[in-house]
N, C-alpha and C positions, 0 to 999 in steps of 0.2 A: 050352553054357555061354554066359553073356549077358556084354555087356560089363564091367559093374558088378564078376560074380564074375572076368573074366579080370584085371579091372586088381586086382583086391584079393590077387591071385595075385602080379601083378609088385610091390604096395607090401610082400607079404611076402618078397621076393625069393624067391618059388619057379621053377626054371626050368620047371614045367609051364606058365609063363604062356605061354614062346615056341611051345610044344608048341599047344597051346589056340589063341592067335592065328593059328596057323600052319593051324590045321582051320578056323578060323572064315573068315578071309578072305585068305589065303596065295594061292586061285587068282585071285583078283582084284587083287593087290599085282602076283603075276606077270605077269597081264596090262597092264596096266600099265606096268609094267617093260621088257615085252617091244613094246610100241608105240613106245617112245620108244629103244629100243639094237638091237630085231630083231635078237637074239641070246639062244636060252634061255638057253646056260651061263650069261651073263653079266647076265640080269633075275634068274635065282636069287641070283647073287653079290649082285645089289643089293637082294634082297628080305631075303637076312638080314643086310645088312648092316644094313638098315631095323630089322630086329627090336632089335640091338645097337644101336642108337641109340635106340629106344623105352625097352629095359629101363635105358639111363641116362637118361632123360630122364622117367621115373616110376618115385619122384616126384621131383622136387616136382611133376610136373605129373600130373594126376589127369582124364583125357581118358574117361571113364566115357560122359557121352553125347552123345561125337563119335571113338571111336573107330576108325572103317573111314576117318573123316575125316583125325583127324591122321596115321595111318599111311600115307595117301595120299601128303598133303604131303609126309611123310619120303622114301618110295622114289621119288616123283618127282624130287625134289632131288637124289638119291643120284644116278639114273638119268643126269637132264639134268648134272649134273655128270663121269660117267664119260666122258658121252658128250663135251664139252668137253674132255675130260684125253686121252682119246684122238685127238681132232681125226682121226677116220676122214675119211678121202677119199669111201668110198661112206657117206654119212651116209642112216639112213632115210627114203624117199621120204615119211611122214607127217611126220616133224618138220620137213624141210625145206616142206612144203606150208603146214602150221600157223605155221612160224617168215615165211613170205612172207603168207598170211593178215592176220596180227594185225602185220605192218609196216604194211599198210595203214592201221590208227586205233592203236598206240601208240608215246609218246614215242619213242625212241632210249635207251639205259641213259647214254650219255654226253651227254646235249642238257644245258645250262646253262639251263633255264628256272627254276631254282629250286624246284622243284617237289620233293619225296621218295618216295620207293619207297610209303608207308603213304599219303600223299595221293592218287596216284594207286589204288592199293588202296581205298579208299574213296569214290572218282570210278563206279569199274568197280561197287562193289556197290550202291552209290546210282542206277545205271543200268541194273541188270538187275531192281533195285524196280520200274521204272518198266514192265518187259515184262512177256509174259503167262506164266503157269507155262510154257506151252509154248515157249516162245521160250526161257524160264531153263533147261527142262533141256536145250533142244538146245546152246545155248549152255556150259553146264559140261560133257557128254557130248563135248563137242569137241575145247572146251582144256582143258578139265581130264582127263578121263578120256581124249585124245586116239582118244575113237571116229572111224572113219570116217563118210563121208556112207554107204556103206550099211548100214554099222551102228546108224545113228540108224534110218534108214531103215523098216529094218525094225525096231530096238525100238517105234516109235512108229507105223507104220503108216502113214510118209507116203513120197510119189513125193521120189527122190531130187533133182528138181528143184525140191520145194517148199522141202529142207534146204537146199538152196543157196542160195538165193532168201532165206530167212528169215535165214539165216547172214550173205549180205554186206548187208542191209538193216542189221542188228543191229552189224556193223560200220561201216556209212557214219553210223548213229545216235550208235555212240559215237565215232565218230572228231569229231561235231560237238560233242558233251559236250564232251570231251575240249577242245577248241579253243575253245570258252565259255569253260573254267574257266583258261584260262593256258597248255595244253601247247602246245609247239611240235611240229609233226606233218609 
């Protein structure tokens, strides 16, 4: 089923739609989920919670062709939020890696530059314009889909030292964007 019919599924509220999203990209929600709380039980707990939060939020939103996208966003947010609610002590060695990473070039949530959350949002995609596709997917496969380096690694066929290599380059670039445009870093 394509995305176009799963979402015309959810504006009829049928619950096949969850059934359907769940075969389409359910093991990839999961993973996901499970990079950022390394915990199954509880990446399931957040991938339907993700679903429940899909099927009210279409419509009015009609995510046809960015669907594996928005539903990214959602169980990530779900995820990173569990994971703050519970303030584990043994917090996952990738998030804590990725959360010291990306201190390197962004803001602080609390800095007074005056700056907002959608400014900088569009600092970040106006900056990865500027890279090569290669550089853009390793770059989202990271933080976004918080793959490892040897999981890039090998999707991409590169030596784990070129991922890293390319990764803090790509950071020391934006962390000067960033400090062009007004961020206090």
């Amino acid at each position: 089923m394509n995305n176009r019919e799963i979402i015309n599924l959810y504006l009829a509220r049928d619950e096949n739609a969850i059934k359907q999203t769940d075969e389409r990209y359910g093991a990839k929600l999961k993973s996901i989920a499970f990079a950022i709380l390394n915990d199954r039980e509880s990446a399931e707990e957040c991938v339907n919670d993700a679903y429940l939060e899909a099927w009210n939020r279409i419509p009015p939103h009609e995510p046809a062709d960015y669907l594996l996208e928005f539903l990214t966003k959602i169980v990530r947010h779900i995820a990173i939020d569990r994971c703050r609610k519970e303030k584990r002590q043994k917090r996952n060695v990738v998030s804590c890696e990725l959360t010291q990473e990306m201190l390197e070039c962004i803001p602080a949530e609390n800095s007074d530059d005056g700056q907002g959350c959608e400014d900088l949002t569009e600092v970040i995609n106006r900056f990865l314009e500027t890279c090569t596709d290669e550089q853009q997917n390793v770059f989202v496969r990271r933080y976004w889909y918080f793959d490892t380096i040897p999981q890039i690694s090998e999707r991409y066929g590169f030596t784990q030292s070129k991922v890293k290599v390319m990764l803090h380059r790509m950071r020391t670039n934006l962390k000067k964007r960033l400090k062009a445009k007004g961020y206090d870093i």
